[in-house]
C-alpha angles and dihedrals in degrees: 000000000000124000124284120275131188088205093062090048088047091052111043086049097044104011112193114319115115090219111053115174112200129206157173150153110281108284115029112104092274091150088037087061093043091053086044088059090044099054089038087056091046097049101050084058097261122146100237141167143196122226125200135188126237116215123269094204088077086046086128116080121195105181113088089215090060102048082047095047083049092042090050098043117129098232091196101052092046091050091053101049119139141177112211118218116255087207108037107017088232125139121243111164135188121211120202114201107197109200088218092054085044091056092045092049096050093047088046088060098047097041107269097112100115095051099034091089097047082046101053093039093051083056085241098138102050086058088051086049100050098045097052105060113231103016093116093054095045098056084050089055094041089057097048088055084050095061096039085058112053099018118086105229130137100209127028113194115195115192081217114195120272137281094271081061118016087089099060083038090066107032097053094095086056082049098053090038092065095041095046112065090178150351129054101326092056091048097051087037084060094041099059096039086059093054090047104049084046101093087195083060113036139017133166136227122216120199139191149134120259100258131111106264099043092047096052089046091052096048087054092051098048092053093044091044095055086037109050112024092020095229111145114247105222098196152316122254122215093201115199099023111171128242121262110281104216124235115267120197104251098220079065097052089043091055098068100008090163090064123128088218090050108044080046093061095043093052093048083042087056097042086053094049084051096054094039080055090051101043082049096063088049096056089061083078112117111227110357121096120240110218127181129216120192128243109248126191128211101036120113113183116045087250100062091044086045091050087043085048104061085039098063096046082047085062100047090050083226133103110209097231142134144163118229103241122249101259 
């Protein structure tokens, strides 16, 4: 088999959009893929960024410095913010979108600069926010296609929500859209919609571990993510797959089957026949790509799980990879 590439790996996980949005039920390793993607497009020599979410729920700001420090910010150059690395040179960005710098930005471009922070201070807009369904995610969203418009990546990677709430996520533009007839909201609604429905611009990454609830989680959401807001889902990702158990003659493991050793190899055996069962069933999908990632030990942060990752399948000269077959 040929040599290990980061740029396989990258490819048959994100294919070729320049927006990829990547999710998972909580728990997964849904950061740890994102950073996979991340360190893959880096090192084959892509210019690539992270993007993560702030939270909505402290969508309210009290301190007048603050609303004036987010009034004055300059968006382009936050949105254009890289570390350089001390080692290679390369460049690997993260890009923080604040949900209070979104919505004063968005007031800013439609006129609304002089009241947005009196607006934001009196703790008006998170009322309006909360009272129109969808209006959060859609200035998110609006941001993202922002960035993806006038940056010069080649690759965006958002650490989108999870899957509880990745779906709303992504279908509050097709919500907006059919409340606003007219006016601003309609236009961005449209807007978005049409980035996400463009598979040269956007994909999306499910992950998820082989057991029963995730997979069944990650089935539904394939099938209501292509369905309902059209955006191609690239793969799905079985995060912490064990290694292969090898094949012990039973006459050896009968003969002490008491045995520590023993009892050990045929619960990690067990626990390998489950997931096999599980990765099946998603390999029943029709399009997307199933790609396993093995489990790794000894790693805290998703970057460093993400680094030993492509170690280990370095090591093993494969990539664990392969396309469902057209029935």
């Amino acid at each position: 088999m040929a040599h290990f590439r980061p740029n396989t790996l990258l490819a048959e996980i994100a294919d070729d959009p320049k927006v990829i949005f990547v999710t998972g039920k909580g728990g997964v390793g849904k950061s740890t893929v994102a950073a996979l993607l991340v360190e893959t497009a880096r090192r084959s020599g892509l210019r690539c960024a992270e993007i993560i979410l702030g939270d909505f729920a402290k969508l309210e700001i009290q301190e007048d410095d603050e609303v004036s420090s987010l009034v004055t910010n300059d968006a382009e150059e936050a949105s254009d913010k890289a570390a350089t690395s001390s080692t290679t040179g390369e460049i690997s960005d993260t890009i923080n979108i604040d949900p209070a710098e979104a919505l004063i930005e968005y007031l800013e471009d439609h006129g609304f600069g002089k009241f947005a922070s009196r607006l934001i201070g009196t703790g008006v807009i998170g009322v309006v926010s909360t009272a129109i369904p969808g209006i959060r995610d859609l200035l998110l969203l609006g941001k993202i296609k922002q960035i993806e418009r006038d940056s010069n990546y080649d690759l965006l990677v958002v650490d989108s929500p999870a899957t509880g709430h990745a779906l709303s996520f992504l279908t509050s533009p097709t919500g907006l859209k059919e409340i606003a007839d007219i006016g601003p909201l309609r236009s961005q609604a449209e807007d978005v919609i049409a980035m996400l429905q463009d598979h040269q611009r956007v994909g999306c990454v499910v992950v998820t571990i082989a057991e029963e609830t995730p997979i069944s989680e990650s089935l539904e959401l394939v099938e209501l993510l292509e369905a309902r807001v059209g955006v191609k889902v690239t793969s799905v990702v079985v995060n912490q797959v064990l290694d292969p158990v090898p094949e012990i003659d039973p006459s050896v493991l009968d003969a002490a089957p008491q045995h520590p050793l023993v009892k050990a190899y045929r619960y990690s055996k067990g626990w390998e026949t489950v997931q096999r069962a599980h990765i099946d069933e998603l390999r029943k999908l029709q399009g997307p790509l199933v790609v396993e990632l093995p489990l790794v030990f000894d790693v805290e942060s998703p970057t460093e799980t993400a680094t030993t990752v492509i170690e280990r399948l370095g090591a093993t000269n494969r990539s664990q990879a392969s396309r469902k077959e057209a029935l």
